[in-house]
C-alpha positions as a printed NumPy array, in Angstrom:
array([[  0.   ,   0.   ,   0.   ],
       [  1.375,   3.301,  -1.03 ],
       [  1.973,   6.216,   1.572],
       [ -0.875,   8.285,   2.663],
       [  1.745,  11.111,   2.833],
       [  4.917,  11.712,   0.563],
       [  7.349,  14.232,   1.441],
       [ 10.165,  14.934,  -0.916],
       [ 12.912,  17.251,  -0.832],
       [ 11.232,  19.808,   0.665],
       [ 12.469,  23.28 ,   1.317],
       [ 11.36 ,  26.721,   2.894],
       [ 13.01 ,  29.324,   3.009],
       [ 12.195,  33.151,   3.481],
       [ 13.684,  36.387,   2.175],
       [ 15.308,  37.237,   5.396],
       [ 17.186,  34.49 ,   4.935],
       [ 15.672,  31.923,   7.486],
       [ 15.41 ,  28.499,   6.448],
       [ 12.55 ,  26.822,   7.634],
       [ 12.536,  23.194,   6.276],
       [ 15.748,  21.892,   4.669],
       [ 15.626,  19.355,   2.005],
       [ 13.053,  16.606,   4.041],
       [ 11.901,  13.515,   2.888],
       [  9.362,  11.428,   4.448],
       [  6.903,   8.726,   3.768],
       [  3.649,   8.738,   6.167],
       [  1.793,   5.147,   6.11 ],
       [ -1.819,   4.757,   6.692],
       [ -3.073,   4.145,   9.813],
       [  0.165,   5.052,  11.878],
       [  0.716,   7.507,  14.934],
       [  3.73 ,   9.648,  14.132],
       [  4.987,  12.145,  16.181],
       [  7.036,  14.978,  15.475],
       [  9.881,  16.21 ,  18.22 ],
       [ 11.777,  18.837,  18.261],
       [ 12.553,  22.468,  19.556],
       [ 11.022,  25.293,  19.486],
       [ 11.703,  27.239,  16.1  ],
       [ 12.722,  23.478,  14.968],
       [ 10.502,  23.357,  11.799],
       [  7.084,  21.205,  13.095],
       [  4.714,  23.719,  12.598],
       [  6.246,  24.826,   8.733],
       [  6.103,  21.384,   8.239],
       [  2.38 ,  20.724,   8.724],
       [  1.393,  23.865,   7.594],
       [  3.24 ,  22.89 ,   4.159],
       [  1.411,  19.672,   3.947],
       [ -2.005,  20.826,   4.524],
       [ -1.472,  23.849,   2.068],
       [ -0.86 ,  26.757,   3.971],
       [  2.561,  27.309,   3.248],
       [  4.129,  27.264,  -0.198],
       [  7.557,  25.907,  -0.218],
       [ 10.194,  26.963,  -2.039],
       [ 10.658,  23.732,  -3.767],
       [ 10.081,  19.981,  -3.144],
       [  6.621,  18.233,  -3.909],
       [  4.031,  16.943,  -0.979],
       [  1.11 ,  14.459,  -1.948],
       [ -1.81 ,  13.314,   0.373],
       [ -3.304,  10.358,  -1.169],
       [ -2.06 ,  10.496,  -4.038],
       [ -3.209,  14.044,  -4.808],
       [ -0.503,  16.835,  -5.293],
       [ -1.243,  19.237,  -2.586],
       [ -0.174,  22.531,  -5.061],
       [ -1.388,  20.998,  -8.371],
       [ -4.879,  18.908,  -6.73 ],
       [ -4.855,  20.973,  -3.64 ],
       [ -9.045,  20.918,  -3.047],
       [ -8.388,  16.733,  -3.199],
       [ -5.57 ,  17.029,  -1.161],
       [ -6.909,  19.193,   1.948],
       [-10.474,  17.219,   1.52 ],
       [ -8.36 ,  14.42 ,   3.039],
       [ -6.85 ,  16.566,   5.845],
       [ -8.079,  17.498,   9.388],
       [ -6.132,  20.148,  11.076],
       [ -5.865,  20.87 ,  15.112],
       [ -3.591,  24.129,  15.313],
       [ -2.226,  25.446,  18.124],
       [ -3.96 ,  28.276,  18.109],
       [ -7.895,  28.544,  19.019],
       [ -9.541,  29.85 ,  16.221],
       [-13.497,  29.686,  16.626],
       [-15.651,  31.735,  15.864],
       [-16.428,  33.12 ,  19.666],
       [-20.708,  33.927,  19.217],
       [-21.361,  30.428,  17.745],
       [-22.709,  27.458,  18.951],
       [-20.464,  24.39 ,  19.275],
       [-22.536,  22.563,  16.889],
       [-22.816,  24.993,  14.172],
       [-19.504,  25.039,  14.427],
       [-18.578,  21.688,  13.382],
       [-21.951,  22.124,  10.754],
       [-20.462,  25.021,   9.23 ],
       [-17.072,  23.458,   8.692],
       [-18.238,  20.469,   7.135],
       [-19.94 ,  22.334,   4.736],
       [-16.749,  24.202,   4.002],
       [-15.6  ,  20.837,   2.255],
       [-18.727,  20.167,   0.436],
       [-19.369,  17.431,   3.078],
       [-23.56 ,  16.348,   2.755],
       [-25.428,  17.248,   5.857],
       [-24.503,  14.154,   8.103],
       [-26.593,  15.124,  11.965],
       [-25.48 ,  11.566,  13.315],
       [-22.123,  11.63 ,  12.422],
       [-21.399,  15.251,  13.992],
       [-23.584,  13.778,  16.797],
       [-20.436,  10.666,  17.254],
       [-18.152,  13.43 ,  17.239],
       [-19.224,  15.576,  19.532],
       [-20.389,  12.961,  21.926],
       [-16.998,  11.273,  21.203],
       [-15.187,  14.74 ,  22.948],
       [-17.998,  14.632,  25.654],
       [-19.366,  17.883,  23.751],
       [-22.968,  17.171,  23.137],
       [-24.297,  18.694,  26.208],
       [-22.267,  21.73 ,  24.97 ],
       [-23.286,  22.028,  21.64 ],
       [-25.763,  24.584,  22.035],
       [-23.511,  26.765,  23.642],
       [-21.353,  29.319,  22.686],
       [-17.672,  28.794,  21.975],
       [-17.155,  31.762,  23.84 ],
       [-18.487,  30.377,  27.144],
       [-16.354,  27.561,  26.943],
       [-13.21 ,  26.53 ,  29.288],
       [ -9.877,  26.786,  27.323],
       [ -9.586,  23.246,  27.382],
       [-13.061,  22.635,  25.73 ],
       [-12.2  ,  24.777,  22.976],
       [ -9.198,  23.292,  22.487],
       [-12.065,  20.218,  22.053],
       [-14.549,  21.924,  19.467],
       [-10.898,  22.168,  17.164],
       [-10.821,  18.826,  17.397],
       [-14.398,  18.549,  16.659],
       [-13.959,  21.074,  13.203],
       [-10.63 ,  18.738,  12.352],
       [-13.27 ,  15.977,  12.42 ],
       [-16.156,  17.475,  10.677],
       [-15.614,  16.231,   7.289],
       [-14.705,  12.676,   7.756],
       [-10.361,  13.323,   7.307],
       [ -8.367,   9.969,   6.37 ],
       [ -5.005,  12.333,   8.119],
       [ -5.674,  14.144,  10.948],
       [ -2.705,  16.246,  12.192],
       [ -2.814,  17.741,  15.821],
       [ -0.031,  20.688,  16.627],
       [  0.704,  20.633,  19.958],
       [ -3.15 ,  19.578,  21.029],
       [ -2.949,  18.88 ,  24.877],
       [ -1.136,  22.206,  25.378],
       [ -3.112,  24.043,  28.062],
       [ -5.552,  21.296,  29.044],
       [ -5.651,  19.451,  32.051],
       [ -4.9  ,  15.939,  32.669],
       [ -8.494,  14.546,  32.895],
       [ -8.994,  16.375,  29.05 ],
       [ -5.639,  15.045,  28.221],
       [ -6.292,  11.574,  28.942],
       [ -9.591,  11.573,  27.035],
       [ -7.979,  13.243,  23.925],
       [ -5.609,  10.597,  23.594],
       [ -8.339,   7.71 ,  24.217],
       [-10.014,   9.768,  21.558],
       [ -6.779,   9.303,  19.076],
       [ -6.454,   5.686,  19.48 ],
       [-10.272,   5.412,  18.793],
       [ -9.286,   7.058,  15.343],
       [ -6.288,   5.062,  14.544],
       [ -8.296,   1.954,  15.074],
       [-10.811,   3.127,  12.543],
       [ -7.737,   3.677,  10.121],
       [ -6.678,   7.663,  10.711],
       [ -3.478,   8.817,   9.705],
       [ -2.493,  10.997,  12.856],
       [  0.311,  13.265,  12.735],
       [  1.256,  15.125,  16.399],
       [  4.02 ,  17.657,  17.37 ],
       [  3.964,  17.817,  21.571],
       [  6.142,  19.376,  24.187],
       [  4.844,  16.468,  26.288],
       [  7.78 ,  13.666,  25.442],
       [  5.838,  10.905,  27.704],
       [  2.525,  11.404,  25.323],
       [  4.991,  10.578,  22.129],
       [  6.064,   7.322,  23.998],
       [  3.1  ,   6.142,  25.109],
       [  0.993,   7.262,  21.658],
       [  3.16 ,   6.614,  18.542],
       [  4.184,   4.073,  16.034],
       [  6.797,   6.019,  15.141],
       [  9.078,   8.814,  16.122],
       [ 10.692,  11.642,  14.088],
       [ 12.579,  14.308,  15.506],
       [ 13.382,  17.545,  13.469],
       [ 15.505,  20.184,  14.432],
       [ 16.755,  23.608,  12.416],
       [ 14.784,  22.308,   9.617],
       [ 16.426,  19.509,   8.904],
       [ 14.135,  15.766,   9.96 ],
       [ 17.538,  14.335,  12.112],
       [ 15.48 ,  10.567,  11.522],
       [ 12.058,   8.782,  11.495],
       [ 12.314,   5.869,  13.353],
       [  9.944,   2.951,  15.109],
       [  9.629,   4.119,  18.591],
       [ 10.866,   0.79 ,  19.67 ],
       [ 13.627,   0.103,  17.712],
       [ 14.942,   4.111,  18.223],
       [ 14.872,   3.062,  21.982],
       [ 16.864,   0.002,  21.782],
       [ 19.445,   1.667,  19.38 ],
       [ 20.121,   4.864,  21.444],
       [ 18.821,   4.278,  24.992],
       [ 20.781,   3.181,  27.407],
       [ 19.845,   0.83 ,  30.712],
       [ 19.763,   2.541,  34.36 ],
       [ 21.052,  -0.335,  36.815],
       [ 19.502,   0.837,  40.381],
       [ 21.618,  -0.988,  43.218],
       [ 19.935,  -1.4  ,  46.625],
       [ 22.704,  -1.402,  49.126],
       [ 22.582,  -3.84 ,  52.025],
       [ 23.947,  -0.666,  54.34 ],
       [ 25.182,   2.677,  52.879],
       [ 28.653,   3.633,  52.046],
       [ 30.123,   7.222,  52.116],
       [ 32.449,   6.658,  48.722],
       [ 33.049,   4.638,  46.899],
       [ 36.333,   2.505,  46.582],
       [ 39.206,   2.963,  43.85 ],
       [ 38.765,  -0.196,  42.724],
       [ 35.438,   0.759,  41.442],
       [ 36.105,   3.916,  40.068],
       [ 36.347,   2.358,  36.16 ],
       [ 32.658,   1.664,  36.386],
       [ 31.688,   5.255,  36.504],
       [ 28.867,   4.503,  39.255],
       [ 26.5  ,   7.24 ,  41.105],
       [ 26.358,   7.383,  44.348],
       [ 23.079,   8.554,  45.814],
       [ 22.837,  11.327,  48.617],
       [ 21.781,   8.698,  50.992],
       [ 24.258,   6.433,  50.352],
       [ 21.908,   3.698,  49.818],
       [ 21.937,   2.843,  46.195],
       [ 23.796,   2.756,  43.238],
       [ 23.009,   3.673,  40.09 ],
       [ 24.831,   1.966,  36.631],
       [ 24.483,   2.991,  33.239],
       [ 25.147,   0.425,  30.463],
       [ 24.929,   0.37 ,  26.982],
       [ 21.929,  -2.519,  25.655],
       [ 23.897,  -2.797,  22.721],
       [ 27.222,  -3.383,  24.061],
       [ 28.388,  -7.339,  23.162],
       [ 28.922,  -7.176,  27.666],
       [ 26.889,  -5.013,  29.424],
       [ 29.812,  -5.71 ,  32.89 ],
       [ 27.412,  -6.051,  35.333],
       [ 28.572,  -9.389,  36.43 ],
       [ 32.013,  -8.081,  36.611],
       [ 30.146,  -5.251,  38.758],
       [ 28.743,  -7.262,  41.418],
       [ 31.799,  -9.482,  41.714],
       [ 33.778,  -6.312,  42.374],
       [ 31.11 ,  -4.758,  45.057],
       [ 31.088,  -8.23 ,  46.986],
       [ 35.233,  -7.937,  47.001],
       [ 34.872,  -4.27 ,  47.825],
       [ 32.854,  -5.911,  50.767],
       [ 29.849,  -4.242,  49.498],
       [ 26.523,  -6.248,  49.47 ],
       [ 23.851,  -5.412,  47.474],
       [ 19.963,  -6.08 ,  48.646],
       [ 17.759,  -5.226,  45.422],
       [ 18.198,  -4.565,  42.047],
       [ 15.934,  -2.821,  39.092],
       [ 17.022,  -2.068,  35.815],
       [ 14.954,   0.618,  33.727],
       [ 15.262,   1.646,  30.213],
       [ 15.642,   5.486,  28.966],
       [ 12.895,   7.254,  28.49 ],
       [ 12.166,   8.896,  24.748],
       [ 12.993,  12.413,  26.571],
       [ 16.503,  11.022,  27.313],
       [ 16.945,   9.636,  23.656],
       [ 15.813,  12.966,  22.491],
       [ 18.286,  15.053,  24.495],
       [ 20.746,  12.831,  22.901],
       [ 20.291,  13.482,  19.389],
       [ 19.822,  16.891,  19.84 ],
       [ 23.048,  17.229,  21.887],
       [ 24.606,  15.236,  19.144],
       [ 23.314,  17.558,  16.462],
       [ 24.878,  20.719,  17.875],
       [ 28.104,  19.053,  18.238]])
């Protein structure tokens, strides 16, 4: 099956000078969570905004189903839901005319059930005689959702969509997404929250001064670049540590009661049986060991730091 999304060689740049997106290529399948990571001023929202139309780039092609989004751009967007980060509703309409209006924007037949499943779907249908204007932040972050929706989108990109709600909304949101991707969305995210990237996507890509650093399984990125934490539970706490343990570049908690071990999972010996031989000659007995892997956050920082060096 061919990409929902094809990205190639894109560029933006501006007369100041700025470049915006430099030269990326990427390949969207259908049905997959992908998130988008990087800093501010990285290139996410340029990125988006090129795909769904709104920008113009300054070369490179984009196609959404097929359809070129400069040459077929009515087919192209028709496909496309978009969640900015900014609110933009109209502030003296109802919630429901809301998502009725937009609909009709793509030439969408009246459809009451459907916006009905939406609405209900963001716990909005007990709002949707009210105005947008008397809504909490958070629910109007919702009715965007509920516009992205309107028409029935096969790619629904959300930039930066939890920002400002609380954790309740949050959590809904994101039972919300996997709803879609079950019913075969394409769902495109940039968030500041690293934890919702590794608990929500398929895949990862992380973009930084315009330039898409690599798009990766979420799985396989963790195994190649993150690293193991090895928490020792000491039988009694030590002060320091001995010289003969100094190669092993161990932390020493404030307490003094545990141990902490970093190790590569890709190294042919990881050393920790070396490790605890050594402690137990250093006359150091360990009580309780856990081993946890590094978070997407930690990955993240290290690409980044490796990009600026």
């Amino acid at each position: 099956m061919p990409p929902i999304i094809s990205v190639s060689n894109l560029n933006k740049s501006y007369a100041s000078g700025t470049v915006a997106l430099d030269d990326v290529s990427l390949d969207i399948e259908q049905g997959e969570i992908l998130a988008l990571l990087g800093p501010n001023g990285a290139g996410k929202t340029t990125l988006i905004s090129t795909i769904c139309g709104l920008v113009t780039p300054t070369s490179g092609t984009v196609t959404v189903g097929g359809h070129d989004i400069a040459t077929e751009f009515r087919a192209a967007r028709s496909l496309i839901g978009l969640v900015p980060q900014e609110i933009t509703i109209e502030p003296f309409e109802t919630v429901l005319n809301t998502a009725k209006f937009s609909r009709g924007l793509f030439g969408k037949k009246r459809d009451d059930a459907y916006l009905e499943k939406v609405l209900r779907s963001l716990s909005l249908w007990d709002k949707k005689d009210s105005r947008n204007m008397e809504l909490s932040g958070g629910m109007k972050r919702r009715v965007l959702i509920a516009k992205a929706l309107s028409h029935n989108p096969r790619v629904l990109f959300l930039d930066e969509p939890t920002a400002g709600v609380d954790v309740g909304l949050r959590r809904e949101m994101w039972e919300l997404v996997k709803e879609l991707r079950a019913e075969g969305v394409t769902i495109i995210l940039t968030t500041h929250y690293i934890e919702e990237a590794e608990m929500m996507a398929d895949r990862i890509g992380v973009i930084n001064k315009g330039r898409l650093l690599l798009v990766e399984e979420k799985d396989k990125l963790m195994k190649q670049l993150g690293r193991k934490h090895l928490k020792m539970e000491l039988q009694s706490p030590i002060t320091t540590l001995p010289d003969s343990l100094a190669d092993y570049a161990l932390t020493l908690a404030d307490d003094g009661g545990t141990l902490i071990y970093d190790y590569d999972t890709q190294a042919e010996r990881t050393g920790i049986t070396r490790l605890i031989a050594d402690l137990a000659a250093a006359g150091i007995s360990v009580r309780d060991l856990d081993s946890q892997q590094s978070s997407l956050e930690e990955v993240f920082m290290t690409l980044l730091e490796g990009e600026v060096a």
